[in-house]
C-alpha positions in Angstrom: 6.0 56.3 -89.9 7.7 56.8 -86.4 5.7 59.9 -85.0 4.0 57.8 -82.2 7.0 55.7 -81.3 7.5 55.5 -77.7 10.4 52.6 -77.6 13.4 52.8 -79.5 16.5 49.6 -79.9 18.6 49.4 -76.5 21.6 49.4 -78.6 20.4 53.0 -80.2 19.4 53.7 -76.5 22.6 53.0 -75.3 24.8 55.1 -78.0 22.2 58.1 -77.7 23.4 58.2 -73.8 26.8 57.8 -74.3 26.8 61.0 -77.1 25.8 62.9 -74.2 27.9 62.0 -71.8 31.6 61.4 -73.3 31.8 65.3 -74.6 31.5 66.0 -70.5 34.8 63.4 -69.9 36.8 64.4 -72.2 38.2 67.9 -72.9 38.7 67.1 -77.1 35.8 65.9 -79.2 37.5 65.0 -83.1 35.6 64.7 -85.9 36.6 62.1 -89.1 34.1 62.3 -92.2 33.4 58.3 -93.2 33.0 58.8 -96.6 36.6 57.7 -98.1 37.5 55.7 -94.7 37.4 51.6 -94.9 36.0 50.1 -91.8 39.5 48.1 -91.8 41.3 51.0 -90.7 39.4 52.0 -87.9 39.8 47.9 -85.9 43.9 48.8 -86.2 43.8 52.4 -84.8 41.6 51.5 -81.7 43.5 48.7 -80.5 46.3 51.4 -81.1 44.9 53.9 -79.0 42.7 51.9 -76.5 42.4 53.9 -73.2 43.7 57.1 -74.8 40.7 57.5 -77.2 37.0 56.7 -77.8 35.7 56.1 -80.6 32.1 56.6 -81.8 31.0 55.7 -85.6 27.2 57.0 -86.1 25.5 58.3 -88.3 24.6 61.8 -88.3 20.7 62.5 -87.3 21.1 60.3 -84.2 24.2 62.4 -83.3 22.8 65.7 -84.0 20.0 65.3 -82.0 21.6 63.8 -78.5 24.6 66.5 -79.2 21.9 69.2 -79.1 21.4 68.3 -75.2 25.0 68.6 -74.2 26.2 71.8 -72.8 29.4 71.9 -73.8 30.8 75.6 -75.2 31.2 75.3 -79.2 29.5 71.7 -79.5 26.8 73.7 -82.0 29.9 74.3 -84.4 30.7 70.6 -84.5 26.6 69.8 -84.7 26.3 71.7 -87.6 29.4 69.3 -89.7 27.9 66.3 -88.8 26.8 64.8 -92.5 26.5 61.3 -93.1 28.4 58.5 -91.8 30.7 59.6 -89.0 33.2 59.0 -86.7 33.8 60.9 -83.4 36.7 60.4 -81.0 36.4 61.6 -77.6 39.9 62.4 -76.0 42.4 64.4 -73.7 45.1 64.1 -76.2 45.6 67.7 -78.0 43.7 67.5 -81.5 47.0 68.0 -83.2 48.9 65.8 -81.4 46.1 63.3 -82.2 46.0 64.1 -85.7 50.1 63.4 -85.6 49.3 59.6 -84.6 47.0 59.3 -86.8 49.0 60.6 -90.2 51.5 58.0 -88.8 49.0 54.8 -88.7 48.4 54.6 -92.1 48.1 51.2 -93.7 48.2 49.9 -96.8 44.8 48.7 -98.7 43.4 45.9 -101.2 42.7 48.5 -104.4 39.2 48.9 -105.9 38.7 50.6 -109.5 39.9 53.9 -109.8 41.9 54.1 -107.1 45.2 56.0 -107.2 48.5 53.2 -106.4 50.2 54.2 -104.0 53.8 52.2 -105.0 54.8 51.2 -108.4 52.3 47.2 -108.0 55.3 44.5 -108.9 53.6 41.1 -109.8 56.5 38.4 -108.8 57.0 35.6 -111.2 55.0 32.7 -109.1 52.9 30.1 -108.9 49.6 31.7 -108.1 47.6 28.4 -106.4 44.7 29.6 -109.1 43.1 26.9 -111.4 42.8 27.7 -114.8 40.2 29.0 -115.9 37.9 32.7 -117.0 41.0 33.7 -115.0 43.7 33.5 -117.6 41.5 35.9 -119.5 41.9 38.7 -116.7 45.9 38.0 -116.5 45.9 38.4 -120.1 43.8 42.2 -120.0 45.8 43.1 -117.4 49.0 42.6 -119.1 50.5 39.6 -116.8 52.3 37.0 -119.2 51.4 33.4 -117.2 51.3 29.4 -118.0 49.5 26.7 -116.7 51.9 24.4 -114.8 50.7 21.3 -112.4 47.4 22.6 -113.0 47.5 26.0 -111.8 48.5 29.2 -113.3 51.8 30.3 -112.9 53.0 33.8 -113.9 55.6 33.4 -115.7 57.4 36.7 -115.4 57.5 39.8 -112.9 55.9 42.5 -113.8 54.7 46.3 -112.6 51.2 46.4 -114.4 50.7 49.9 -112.5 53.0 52.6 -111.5 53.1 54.4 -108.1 50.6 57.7 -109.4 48.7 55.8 -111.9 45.0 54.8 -111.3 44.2 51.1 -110.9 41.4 50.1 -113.5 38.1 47.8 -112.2 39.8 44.8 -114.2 43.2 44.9 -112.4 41.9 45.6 -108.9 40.0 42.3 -107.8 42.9 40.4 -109.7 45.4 42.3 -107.2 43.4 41.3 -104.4 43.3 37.4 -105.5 46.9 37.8 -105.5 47.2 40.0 -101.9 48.9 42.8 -103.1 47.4 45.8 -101.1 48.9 49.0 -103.4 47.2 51.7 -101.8 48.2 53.5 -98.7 45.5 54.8 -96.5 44.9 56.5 -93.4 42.7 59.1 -91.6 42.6 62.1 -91.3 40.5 64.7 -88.5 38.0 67.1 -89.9 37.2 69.2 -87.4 38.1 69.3 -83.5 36.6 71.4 -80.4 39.3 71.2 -77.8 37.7 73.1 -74.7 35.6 75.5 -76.3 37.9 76.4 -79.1 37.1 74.6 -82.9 39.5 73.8 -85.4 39.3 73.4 -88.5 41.1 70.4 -91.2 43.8 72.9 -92.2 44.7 74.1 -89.1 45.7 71.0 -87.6 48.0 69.8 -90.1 51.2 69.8 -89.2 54.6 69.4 -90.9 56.4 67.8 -88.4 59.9 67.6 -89.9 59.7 71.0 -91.3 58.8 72.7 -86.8 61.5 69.8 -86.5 64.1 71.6 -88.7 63.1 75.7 -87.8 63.5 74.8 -84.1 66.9 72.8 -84.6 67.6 76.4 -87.1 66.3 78.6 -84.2 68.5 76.8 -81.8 71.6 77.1 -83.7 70.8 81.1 -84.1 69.9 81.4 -80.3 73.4 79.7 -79.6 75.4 81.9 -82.0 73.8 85.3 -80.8 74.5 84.1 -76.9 78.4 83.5 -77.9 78.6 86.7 -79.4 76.7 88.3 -76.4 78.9 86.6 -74.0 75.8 85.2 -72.5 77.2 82.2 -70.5 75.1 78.9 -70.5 76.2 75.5 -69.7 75.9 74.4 -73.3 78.1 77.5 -74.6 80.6 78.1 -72.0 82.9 76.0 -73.2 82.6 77.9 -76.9 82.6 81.6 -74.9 86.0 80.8 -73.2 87.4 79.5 -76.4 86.0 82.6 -78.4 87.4 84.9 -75.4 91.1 83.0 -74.9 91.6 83.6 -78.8 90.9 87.5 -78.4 93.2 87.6 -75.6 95.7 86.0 -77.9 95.3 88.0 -80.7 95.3 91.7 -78.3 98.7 89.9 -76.7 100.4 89.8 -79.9 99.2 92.7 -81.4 100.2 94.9 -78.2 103.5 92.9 -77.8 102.9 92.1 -74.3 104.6 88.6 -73.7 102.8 85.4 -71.7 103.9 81.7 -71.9 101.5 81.5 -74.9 102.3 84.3 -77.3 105.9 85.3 -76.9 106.9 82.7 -79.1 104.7 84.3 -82.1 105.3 87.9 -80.9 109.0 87.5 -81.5 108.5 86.1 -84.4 106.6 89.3 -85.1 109.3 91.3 -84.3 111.7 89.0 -86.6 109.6 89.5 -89.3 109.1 93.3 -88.9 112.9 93.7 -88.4 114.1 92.2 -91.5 111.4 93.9 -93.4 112.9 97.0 -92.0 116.2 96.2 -92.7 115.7 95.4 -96.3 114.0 99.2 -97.0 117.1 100.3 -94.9 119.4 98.4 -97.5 117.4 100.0 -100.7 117.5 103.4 -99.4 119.4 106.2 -101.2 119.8 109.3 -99.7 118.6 112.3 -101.7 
């Protein structure tokens, strides 16, 4: 239908240029797959990250084919996952570090049917500002005791319809949404990145930040231990090394009976002890 056409929409014109270009400017191209991402999550994320990241939703044979021009090392890896409706960032932010932010931007979502809640849904006893109506029938199937009251529907009593875990049914979803309760956490996630040549893949760019957090603060604690016993002086173990060393000499003072200020007080007391123990064996003795 399109063989002979020799004009195409500025707008397409426009992105089709840009495609080519940004994967030059930047040294991280990220890829997000579309197909479980709400357009409200994206508005949030680029006001978050405006002038640190470009974003690009398009859909995939437009991309493919102005990718295909760039010479850029690996691009053909990221060509060949380009499926559907997607969203590239362009960016000189390290893909994981990227894909950090993003696990932390998540928002919460209006549900549709069959999602997953992400809280335990409470329904607060209020007056809901809905005339009565077909309505009552969906508070009724969805287990919400209510009562009509100045001519609107009141519920009557709070109440937690869904449990954080369970799936939200297509009769309880639009009715959370009438009342603004958004149960379902979202956010994004990358799919793929090429970061100067190299790709990576989902998995590999998940990171566990407060389990690196807790081996580095255990690696620490093991590097400082092993310097003390090494008598590796630092500035944050000298103070330990000293302390460690003045108790040795303390210890090889009294045990050799050679008297400072410090330990002559404990070595006599040493000698006091030994002396009396002495004398008692001396007192049970019996000569043969």
């Amino acid at each position: 239908m399109h063989e002979n056409r020799t004009a195409y929409p500025k707008k397409k014109t426009q992105m089709f240029q840009q495609l080519q270009e940004l994967p030059k400017q930047y040294k991280v191209l990220a890829l997000v797959k579309m197909t479980k991402v709400r357009a409200s999550q994206i508005l949030p994320l680029r006001k978050k990250l405006k002038g640190e990241v470009e974003f690009f939703c398009i859909k995939d044979k437009l991309a493919q084919i102005a990718l295909q021009k760039v010479d850029v090392p690996g691009i053909k890896d990221i060509i060949d996952e380009l499926t559907g409706q997607c969203l590239l960032m362009f960016t000189n932010m390290s893909p994981f570090k990227l894909n950090v932010l993003l696990a932390k931007n998540k928002i919460m979502l209006a549900a549709r049917g069959g999602d997953i809640s992400s809280i335990n849904i409470v329904v607060p006893a209020k007056n809901t500002g809905i005339a009565p109506g077909p309505m009552l029938t969906e508070f009724k199937e969805a287990g919400i005791p209510t009562k009509i009251d100045q001519g609107t529907i009141w519920i009557s009593k709070e109440t937690t319809p869904v449990k954080k875990g369970e799936m939200i049914n297509d009769k309880l979803a639009p009715l959370l949404g009438k009342l603004d309760i958004k149960p379902v956490e979202a956010g994004i996630a990358l799919y793929s990145a090429l970061e100067e040549g190299v790709k990576y893949s989902e998995v590999e760019m998940i990171i566990d930040v407060e389990k690196i957090r807790e081996e580095f603060a255990l690696a620490h604690q093991q590097a400082v231990s092993l310097s003390i016993e090494a008598a590796y002086i630092t500035p944050e173990n000298i103070g330990q090394i000293l302390s460690k060393a003045a108790q040795s000499a303390r210890s090889v003072s009294i045990e050799s009976g050679f008297m400072t200020d410090e330990t002559k007080e404990q070595i006599l007391q040493k000698a006091d002890a030994q002396a009396k123990a002495l004398a008692g064996k001396a007192k049970d003795y019996t000569p043969a």
